[in-house]
Backbone bond lengths (Angstrom), bond angles and torsions (degrees), N, CA, C in turn:
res aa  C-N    CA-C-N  psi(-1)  N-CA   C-N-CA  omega(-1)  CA-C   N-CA-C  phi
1 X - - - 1.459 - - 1.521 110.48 -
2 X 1.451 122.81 133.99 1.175 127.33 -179.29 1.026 121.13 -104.35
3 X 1.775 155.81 160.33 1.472 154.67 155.74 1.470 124.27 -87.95
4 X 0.644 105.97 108.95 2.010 107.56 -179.38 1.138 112.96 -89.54
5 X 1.108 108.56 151.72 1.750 108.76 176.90 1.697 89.49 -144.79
6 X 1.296 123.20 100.37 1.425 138.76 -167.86 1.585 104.35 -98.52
7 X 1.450 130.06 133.84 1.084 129.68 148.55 1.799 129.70 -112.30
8 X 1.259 102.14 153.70 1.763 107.47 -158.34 1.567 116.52 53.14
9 X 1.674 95.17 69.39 1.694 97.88 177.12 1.576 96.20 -87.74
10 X 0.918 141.50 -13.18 1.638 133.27 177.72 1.472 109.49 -27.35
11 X 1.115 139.72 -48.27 1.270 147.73 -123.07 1.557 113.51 -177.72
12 X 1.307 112.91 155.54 1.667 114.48 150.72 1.373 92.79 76.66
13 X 1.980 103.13 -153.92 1.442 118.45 179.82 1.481 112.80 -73.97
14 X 1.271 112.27 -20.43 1.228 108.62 162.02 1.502 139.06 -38.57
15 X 1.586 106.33 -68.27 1.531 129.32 169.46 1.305 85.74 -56.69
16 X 1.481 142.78 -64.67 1.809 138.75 -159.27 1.151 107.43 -59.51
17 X 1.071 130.74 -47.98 1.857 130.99 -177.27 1.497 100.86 -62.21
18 X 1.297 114.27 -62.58 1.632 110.35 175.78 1.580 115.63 -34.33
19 X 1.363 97.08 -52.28 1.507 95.22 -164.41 1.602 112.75 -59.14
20 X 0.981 115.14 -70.37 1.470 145.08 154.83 1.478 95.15 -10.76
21 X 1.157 117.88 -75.41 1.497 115.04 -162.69 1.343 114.05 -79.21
22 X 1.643 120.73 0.05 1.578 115.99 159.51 1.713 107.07 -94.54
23 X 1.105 108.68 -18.35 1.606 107.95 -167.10 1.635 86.05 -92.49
24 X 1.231 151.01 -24.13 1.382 103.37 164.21 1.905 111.19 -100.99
25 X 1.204 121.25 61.84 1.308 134.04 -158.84 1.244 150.31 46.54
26 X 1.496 103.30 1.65 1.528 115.51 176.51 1.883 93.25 -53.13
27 X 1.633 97.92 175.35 1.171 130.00 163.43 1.782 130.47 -99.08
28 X 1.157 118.36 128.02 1.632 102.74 -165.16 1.540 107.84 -130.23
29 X 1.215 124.43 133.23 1.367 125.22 162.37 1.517 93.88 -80.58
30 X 1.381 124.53 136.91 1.582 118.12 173.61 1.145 95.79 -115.32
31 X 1.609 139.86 146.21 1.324 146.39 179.74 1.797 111.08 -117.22
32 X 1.050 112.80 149.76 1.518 117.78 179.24 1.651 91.86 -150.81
33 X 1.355 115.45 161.22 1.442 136.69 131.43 1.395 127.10 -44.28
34 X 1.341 97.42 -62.25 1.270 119.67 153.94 1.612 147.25 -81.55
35 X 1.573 115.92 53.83 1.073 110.79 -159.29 1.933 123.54 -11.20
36 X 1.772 99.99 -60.28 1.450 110.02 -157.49 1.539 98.07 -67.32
37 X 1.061 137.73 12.62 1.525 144.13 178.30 1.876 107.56 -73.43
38 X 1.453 101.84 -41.04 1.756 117.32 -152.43 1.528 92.14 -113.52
39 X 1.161 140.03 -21.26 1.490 135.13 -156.68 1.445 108.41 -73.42
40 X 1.623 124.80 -30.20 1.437 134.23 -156.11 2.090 80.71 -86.65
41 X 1.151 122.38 -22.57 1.835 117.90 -157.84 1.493 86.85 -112.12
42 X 1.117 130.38 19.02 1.604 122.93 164.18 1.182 96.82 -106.04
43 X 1.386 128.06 -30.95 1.728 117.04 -150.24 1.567 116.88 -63.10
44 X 1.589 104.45 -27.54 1.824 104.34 -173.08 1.624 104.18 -78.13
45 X 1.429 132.19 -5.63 0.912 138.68 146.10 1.554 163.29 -17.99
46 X 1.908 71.64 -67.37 1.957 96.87 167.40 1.716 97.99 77.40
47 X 1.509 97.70 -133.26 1.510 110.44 -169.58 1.471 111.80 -84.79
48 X 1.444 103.87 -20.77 1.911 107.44 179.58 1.740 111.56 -50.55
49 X 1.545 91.22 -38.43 1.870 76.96 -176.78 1.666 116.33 -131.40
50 X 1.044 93.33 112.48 1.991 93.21 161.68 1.166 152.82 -62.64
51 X 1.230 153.60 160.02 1.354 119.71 -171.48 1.764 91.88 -150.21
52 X 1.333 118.77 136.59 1.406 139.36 -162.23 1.134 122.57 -117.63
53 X 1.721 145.31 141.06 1.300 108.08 152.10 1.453 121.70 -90.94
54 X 1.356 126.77 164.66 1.110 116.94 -174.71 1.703 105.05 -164.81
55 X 1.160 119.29 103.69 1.393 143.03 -161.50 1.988 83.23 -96.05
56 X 0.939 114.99 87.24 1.557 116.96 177.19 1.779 123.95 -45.81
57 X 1.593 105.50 -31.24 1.503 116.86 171.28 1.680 104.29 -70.99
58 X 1.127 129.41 -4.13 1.585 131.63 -178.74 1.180 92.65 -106.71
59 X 1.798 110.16 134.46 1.232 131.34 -160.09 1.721 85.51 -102.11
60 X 1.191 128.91 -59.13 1.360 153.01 -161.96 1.309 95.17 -55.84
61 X 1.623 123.89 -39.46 1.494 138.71 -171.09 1.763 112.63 -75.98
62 X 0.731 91.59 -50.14 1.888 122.03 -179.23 1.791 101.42 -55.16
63 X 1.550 91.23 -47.78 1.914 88.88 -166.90 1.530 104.27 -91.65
64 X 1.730 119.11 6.99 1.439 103.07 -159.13 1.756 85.67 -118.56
65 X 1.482 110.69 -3.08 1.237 110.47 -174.58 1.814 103.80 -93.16
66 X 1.502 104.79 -39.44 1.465 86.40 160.48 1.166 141.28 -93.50
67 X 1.302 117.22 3.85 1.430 112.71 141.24 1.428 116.35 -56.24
68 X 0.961 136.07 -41.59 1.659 129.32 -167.51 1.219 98.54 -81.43
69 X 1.046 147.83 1.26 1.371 150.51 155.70 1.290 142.65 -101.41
70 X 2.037 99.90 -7.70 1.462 121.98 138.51 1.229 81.76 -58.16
71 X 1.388 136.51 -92.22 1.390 137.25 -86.07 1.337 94.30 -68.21
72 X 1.628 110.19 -44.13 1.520 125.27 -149.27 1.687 96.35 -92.42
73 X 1.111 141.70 -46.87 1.248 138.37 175.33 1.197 125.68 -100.30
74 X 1.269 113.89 21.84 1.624 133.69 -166.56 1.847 110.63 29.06
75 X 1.507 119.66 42.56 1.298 125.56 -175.21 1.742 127.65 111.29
76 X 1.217 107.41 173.72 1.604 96.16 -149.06 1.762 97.01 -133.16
77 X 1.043 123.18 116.47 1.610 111.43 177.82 1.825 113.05 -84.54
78 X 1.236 117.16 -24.25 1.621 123.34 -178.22 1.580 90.15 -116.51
79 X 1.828 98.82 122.00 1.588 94.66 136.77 1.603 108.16 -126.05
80 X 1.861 93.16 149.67 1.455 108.55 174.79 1.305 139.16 -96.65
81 X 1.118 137.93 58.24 1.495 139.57 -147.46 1.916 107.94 -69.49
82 X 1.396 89.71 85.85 1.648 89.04 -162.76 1.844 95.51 -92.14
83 X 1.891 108.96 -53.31 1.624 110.21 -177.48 1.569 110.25 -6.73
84 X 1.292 107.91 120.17 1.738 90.35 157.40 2.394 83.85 169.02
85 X 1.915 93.21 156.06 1.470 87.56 165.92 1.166 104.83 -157.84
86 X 1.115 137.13 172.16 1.982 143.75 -163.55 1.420 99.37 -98.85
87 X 0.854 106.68 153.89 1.808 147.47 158.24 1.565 111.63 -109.00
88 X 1.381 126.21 105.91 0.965 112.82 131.97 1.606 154.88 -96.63
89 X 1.059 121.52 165.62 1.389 125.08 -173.77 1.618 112.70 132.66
90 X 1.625 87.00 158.75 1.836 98.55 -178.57 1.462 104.83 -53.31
91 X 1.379 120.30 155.81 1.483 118.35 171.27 1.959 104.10 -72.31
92 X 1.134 134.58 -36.34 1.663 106.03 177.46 2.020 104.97 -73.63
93 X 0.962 133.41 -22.17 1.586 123.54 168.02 1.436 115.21 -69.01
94 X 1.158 113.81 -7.80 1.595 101.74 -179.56 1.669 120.54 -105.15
95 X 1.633 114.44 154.15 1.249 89.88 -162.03 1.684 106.01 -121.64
96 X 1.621 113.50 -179.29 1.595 84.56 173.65 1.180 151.76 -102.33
97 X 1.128 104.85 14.53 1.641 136.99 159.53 1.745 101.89 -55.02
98 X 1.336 113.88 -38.71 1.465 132.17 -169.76 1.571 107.46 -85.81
99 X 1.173 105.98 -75.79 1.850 103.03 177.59 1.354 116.54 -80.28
100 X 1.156 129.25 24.59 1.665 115.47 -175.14 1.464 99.58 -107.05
101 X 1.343 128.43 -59.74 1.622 147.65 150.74 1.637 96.14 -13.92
102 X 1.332 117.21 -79.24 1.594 103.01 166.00 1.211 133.94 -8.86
103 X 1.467 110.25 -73.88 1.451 122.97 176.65 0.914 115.02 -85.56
104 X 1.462 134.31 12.16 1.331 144.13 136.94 1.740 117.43 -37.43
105 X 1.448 88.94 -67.97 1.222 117.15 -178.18 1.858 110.55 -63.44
106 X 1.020 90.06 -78.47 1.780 120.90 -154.12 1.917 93.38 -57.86
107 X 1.396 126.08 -42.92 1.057 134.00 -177.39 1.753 126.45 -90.20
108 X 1.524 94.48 -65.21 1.401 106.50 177.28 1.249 138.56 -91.18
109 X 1.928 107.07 1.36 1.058 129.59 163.44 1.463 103.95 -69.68
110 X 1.812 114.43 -40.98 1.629 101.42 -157.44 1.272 100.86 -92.91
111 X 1.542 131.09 8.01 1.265 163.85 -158.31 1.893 90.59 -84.04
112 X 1.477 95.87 -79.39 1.493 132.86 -165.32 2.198 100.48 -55.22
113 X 1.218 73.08 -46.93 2.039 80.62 -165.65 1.740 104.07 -76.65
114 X 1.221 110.13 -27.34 1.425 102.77 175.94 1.311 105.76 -85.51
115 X 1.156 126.98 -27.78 1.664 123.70 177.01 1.484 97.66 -60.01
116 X 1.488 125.25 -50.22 1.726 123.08 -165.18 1.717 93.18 -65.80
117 X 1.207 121.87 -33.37 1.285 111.01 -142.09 1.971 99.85 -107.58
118 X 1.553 114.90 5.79 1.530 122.40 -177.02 1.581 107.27 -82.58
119 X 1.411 121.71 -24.61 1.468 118.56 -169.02 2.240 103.03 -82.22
120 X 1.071 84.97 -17.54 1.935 94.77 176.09 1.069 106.74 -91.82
121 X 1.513 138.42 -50.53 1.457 142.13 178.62 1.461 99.04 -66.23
122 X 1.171 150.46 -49.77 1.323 140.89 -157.22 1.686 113.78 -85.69
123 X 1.592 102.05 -17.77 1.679 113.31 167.88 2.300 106.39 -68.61
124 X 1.349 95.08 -25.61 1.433 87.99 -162.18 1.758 102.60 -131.11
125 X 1.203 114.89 -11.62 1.815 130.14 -175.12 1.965 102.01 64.37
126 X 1.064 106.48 -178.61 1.537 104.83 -177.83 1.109 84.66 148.33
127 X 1.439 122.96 -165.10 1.694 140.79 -152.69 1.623 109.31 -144.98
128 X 1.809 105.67 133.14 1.184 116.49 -158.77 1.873 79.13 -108.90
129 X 1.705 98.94 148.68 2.271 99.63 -165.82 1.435 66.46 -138.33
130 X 1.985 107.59 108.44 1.693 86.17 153.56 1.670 95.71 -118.41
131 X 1.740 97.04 148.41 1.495 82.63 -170.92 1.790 102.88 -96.32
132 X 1.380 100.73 138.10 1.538 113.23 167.13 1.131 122.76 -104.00
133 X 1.482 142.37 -132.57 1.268 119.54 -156.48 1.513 88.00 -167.31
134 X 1.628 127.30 161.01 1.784 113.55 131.23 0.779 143.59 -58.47
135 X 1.598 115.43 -1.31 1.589 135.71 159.53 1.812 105.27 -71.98
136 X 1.116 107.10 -28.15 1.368 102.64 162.41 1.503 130.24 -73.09
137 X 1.051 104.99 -7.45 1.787 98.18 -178.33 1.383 107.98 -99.78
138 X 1.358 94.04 -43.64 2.092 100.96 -159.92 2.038 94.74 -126.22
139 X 1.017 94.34 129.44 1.911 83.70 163.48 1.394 114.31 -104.79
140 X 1.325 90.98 166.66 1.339 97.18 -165.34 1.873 107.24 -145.27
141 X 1.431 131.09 126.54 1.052 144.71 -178.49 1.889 99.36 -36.49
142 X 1.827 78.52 122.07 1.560 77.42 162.48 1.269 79.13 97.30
143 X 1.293 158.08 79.44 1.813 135.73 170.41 1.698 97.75 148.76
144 X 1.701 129.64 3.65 1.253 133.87 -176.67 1.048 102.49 -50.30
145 X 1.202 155.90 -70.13 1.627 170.78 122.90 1.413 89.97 35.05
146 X 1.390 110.76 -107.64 1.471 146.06 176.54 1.580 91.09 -33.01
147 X 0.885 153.04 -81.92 1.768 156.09 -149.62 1.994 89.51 -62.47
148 X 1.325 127.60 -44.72 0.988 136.78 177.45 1.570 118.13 -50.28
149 X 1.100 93.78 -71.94 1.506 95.79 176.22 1.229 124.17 -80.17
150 X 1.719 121.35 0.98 1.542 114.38 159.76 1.603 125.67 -85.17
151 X 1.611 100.10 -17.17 1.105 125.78 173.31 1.813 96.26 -53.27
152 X 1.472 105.16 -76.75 1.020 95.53 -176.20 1.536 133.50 -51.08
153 X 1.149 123.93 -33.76 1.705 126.51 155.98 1.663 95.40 -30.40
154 X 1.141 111.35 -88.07 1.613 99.20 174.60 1.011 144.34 1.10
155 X 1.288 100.33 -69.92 1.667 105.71 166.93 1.301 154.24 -67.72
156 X 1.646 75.40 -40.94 2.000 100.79 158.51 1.563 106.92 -57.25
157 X 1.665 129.34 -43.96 1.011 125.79 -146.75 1.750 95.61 -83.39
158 X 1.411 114.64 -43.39 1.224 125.06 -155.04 2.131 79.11 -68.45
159 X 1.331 109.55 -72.50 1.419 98.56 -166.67 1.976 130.65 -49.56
160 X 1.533 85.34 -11.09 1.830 105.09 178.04 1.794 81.90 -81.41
161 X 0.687 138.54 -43.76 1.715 119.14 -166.13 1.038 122.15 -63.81
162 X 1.676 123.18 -37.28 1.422 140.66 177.84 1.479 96.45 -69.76
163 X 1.386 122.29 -60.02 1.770 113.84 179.05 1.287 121.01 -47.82
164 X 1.677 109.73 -24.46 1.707 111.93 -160.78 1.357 112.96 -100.65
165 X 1.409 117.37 -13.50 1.245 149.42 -171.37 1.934 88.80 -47.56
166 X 1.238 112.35 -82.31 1.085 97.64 -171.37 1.702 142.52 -69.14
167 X 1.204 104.10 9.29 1.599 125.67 160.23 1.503 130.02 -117.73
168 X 1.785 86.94 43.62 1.431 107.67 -178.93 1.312 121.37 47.10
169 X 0.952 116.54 19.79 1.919 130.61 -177.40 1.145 110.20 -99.83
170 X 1.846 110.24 108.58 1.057 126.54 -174.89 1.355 106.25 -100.86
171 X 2.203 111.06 163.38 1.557 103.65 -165.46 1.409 77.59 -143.53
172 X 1.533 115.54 145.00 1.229 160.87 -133.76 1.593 102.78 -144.00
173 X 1.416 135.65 80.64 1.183 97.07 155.82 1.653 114.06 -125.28
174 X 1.202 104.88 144.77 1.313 140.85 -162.82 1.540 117.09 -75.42
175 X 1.120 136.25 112.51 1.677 129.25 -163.51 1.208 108.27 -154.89
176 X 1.412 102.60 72.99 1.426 111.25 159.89 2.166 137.80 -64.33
177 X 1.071 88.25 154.24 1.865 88.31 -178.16 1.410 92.59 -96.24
178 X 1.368 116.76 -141.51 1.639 128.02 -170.85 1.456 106.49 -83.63
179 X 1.010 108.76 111.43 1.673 108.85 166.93 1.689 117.34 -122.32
180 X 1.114 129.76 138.86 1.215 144.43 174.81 1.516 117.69 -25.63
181 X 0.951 116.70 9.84 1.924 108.54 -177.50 1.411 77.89 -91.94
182 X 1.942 85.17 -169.06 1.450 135.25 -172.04 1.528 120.78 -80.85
183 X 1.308 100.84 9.52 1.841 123.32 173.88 1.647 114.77 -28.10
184 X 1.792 77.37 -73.99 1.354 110.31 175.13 2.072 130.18 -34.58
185 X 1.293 69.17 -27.67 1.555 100.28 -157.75 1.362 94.59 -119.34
186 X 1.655 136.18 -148.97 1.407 120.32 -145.59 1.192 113.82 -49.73
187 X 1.217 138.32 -8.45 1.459 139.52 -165.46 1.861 133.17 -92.81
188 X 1.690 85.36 -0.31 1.601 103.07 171.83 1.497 102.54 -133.94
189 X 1.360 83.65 147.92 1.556 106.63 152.67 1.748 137.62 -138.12
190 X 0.764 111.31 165.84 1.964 119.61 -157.39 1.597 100.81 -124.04
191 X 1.529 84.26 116.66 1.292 106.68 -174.61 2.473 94.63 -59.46
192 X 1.642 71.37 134.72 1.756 86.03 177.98 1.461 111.84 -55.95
193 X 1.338 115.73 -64.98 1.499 126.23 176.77 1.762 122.39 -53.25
194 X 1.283 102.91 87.99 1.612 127.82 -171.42 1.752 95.89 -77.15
195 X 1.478 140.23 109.35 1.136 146.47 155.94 1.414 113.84 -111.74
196 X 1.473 119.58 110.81 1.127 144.46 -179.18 1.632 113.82 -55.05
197 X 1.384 124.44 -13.97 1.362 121.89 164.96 1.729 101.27 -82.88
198 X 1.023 140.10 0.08 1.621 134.93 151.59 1.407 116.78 -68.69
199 X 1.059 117.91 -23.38 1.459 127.24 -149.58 2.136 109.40 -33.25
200 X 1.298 79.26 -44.11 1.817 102.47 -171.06 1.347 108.99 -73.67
201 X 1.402 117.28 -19.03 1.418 108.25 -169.64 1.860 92.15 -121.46
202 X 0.863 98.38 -1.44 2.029 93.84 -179.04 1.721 129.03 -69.38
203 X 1.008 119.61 125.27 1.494 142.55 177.97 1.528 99.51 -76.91
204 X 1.170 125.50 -7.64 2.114 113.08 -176.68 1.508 82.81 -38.02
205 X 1.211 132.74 -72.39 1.242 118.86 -118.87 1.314 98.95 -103.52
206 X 0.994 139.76 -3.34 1.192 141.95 177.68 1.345 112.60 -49.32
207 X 1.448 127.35 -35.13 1.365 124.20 -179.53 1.465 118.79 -80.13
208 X 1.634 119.46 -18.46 1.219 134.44 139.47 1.696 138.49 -22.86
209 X 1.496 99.20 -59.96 1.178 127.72 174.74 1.378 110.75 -90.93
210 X 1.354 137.29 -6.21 0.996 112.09 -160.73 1.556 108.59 -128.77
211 X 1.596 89.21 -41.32 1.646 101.49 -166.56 1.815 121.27 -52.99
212 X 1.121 137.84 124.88 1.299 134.46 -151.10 1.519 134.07 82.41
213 X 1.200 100.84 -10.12 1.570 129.39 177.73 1.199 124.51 -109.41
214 X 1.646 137.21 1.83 0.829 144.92 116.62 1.971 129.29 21.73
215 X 1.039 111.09 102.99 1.596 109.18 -169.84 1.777 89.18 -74.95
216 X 1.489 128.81 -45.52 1.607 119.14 -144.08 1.374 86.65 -90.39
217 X 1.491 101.83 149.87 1.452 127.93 -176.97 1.900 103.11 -100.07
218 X 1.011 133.02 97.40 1.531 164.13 -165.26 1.683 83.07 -47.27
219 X 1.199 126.20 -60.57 1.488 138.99 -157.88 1.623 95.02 -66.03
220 X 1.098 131.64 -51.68 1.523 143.41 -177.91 1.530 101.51 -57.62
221 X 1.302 117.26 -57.99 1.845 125.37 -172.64 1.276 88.76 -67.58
222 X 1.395 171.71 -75.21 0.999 158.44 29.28 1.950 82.64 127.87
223 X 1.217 106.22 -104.90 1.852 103.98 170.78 1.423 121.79 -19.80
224 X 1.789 113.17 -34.58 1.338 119.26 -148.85 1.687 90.95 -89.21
225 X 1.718 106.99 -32.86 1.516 103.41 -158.58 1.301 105.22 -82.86
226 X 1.649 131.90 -37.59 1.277 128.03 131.24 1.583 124.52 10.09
227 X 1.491 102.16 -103.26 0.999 111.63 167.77 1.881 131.53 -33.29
228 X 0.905 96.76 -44.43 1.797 118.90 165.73 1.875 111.48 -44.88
229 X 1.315 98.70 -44.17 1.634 114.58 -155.38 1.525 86.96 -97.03
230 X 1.128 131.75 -54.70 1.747 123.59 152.88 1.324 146.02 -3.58
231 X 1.817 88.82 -47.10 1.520 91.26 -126.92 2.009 62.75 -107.80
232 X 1.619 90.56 150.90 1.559 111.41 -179.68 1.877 122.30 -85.33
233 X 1.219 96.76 9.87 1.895 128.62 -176.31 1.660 100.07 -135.99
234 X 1.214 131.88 40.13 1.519 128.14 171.04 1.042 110.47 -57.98
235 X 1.421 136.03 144.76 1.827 123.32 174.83 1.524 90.12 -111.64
236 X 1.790 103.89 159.88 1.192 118.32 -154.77 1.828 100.48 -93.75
237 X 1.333 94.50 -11.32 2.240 91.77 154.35 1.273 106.68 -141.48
238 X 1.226 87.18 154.94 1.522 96.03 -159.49 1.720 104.82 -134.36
239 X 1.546 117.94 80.78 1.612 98.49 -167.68 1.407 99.68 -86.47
240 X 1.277 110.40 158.29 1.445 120.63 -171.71 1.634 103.07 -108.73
241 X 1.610 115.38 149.54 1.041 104.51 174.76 1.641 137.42 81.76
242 X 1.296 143.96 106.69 0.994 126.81 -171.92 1.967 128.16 -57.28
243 X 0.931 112.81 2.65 1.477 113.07 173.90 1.412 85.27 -88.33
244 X 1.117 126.40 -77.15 1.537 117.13 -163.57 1.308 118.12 -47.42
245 X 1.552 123.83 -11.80 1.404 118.85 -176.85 1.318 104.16 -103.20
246 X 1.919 136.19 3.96 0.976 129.40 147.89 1.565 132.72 -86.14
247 X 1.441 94.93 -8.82 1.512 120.05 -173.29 1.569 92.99 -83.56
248 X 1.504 134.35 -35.54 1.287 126.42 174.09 1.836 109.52 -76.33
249 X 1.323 109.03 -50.08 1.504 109.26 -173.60 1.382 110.39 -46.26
250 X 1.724 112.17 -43.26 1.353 99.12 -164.09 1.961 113.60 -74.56
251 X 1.857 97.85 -22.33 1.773 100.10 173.46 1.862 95.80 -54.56
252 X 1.014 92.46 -64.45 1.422 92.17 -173.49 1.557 111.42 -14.57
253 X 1.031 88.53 -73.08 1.638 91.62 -161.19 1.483 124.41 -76.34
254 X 1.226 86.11 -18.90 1.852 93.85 167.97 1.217 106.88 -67.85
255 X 1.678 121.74 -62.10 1.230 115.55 169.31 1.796 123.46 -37.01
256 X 1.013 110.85 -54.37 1.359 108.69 172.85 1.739 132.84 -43.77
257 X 1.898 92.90 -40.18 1.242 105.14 179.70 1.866 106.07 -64.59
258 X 1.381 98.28 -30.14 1.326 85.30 -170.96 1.759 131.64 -93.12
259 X 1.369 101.05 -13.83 1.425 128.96 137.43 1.124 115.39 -2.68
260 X 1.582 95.91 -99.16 1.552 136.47 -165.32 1.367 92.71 -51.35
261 X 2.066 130.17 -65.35 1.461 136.11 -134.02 1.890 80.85 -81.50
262 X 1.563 129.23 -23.40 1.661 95.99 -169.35 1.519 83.16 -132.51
263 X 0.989 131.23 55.21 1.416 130.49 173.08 1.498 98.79 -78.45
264 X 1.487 132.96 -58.72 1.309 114.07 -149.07 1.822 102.08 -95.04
265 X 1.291 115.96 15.39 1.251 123.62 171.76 1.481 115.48 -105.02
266 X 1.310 107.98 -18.18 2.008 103.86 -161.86 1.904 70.88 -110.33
267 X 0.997 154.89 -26.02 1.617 133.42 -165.24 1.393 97.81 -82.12
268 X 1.072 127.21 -19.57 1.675 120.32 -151.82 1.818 91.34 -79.53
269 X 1.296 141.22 31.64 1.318 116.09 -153.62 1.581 99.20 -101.88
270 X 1.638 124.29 -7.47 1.034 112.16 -177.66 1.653 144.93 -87.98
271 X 1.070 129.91 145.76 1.671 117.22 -158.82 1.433 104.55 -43.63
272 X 0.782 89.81 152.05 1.851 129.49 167.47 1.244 114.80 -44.16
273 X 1.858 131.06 89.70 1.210 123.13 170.54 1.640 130.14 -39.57
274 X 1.183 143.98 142.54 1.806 102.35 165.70 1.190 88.84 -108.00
């Protein structure tokens, strides 16, 4: 049996990991913003799962929530740093009232909660799940914001693995393509400032066209990440879904192309043996 300590169960993979991971008996701290959002999806539960508030940009919030989740489960072997939502728009239309709150959230929230939550994981090791995106691998016009700050999940996560490495603390990160939740929907927003020289490269509408229409089945990614957190060979990305696994092939290879085409010109930069 495992302990979760989940953030942004409101919705999405959030609410799905929770569920999932009390219905086959784990134990769950469930987190919301909104506590009264998650309380009605704990009840078939009982004592297996809790439910918290936890405003992730609150530092004070973050450290008082895992204490209450020592208190109550005397410690947590999975944390999930799911909280987080998109911005779209070109980077000159957006403003910073608009993208900063983002990386409030999406960055320095999962920043903030793994700092509260490293002095419990490092007493017992377990696995840090932060979820990123296919906006995390490759960007893409129209998504600078959002491609930005998944990027950064990335990095934090990849360099949290090398630190965690030796207190058996494994890192998980999670990079899903389009899947069927509520993403689409409360989980973005569109930059106000509409400039008609974007027109060609703009995402407005994408949530239009898209939201509910979704090819990936949430319940399946959901099995996979499970399984992931299980499994004693976890890889440290994990894209979900076949869009996201073309969204990596093609970095791949671009990167490669570009490698290879200035490799023997960009290495030469170092002084001069005599």
């Amino acid at each position: 049996m495992k302990t979760w300590f989940i953030t942004g169960c409101s919705s999405g993979f959030g609410q799905r990991l929770a569920i999932a991971a009390a219905q086959r008996g784990d134990q769950v701290v469930a987190t919301a913003r909104n506590v009264n959002s998650i309380e009605e999806m704990a009840e078939p539960f009982g004592d297996r799962m809790i439910t918290l508030p936890l405003d992730v940009t609150n530092v004070a919030a973050a450290k008082a929530a895992v204490a209450k989740a020592v208190e109550t489960f005397g410690g947590f072997d999975v944390l999930v740093n799911n909280a987080g939502y998109g911005l779209f728009g070109a980077l000159e239309e957006g403003k910073p009232e608009e993208y900063r709150p983002m990386f409030e959230v999406n960055v320095f929230g999962l920043i903030e909660t793994t700092r509260a939550a490293l002095p419990t994981l490092r007493r017992s090791g377990g696995m840090i799940v932060n979820m990123s995106s296919g906006a995390g691998i490759a960007g893409s016009g129209g998504a600078a914001y959002y491609n930005a700050a998944k990027f950064a999940v990335e990095g934090v996560s990849e360099a949290l693995a090398g630190e965690l490495k030796p207190f058996g603390i494994r890192v998980l990160i999670v990079e899903p393509g389009p899947f069927r939740t509520d993403f689409l929907g409360r989980s973005i927003t569109i930059a106000v400032n509409e400039m008609p020289e974007y027109a060609a490269s703009s995402r407005r509408h994408y949530r239009e066209t898209n939201n509910g229409n979704q090819a990936g089945d949430p319940d399946k990614a959901v099995a996979v990440i499970l399984q992931a957190v299980d499994a004693d060979n976890a890889p440290l990305h994990l894209p979900l879904g076949p869009v996201a696994h073309s969204i990596a092939e093609r970095k791949l290879a671009s990167f490669r192309r570009d490698i290879d085409t200035w490799r023997d010109i960009s290495i030469a930069t170092d002084f001069d043996q005599p």
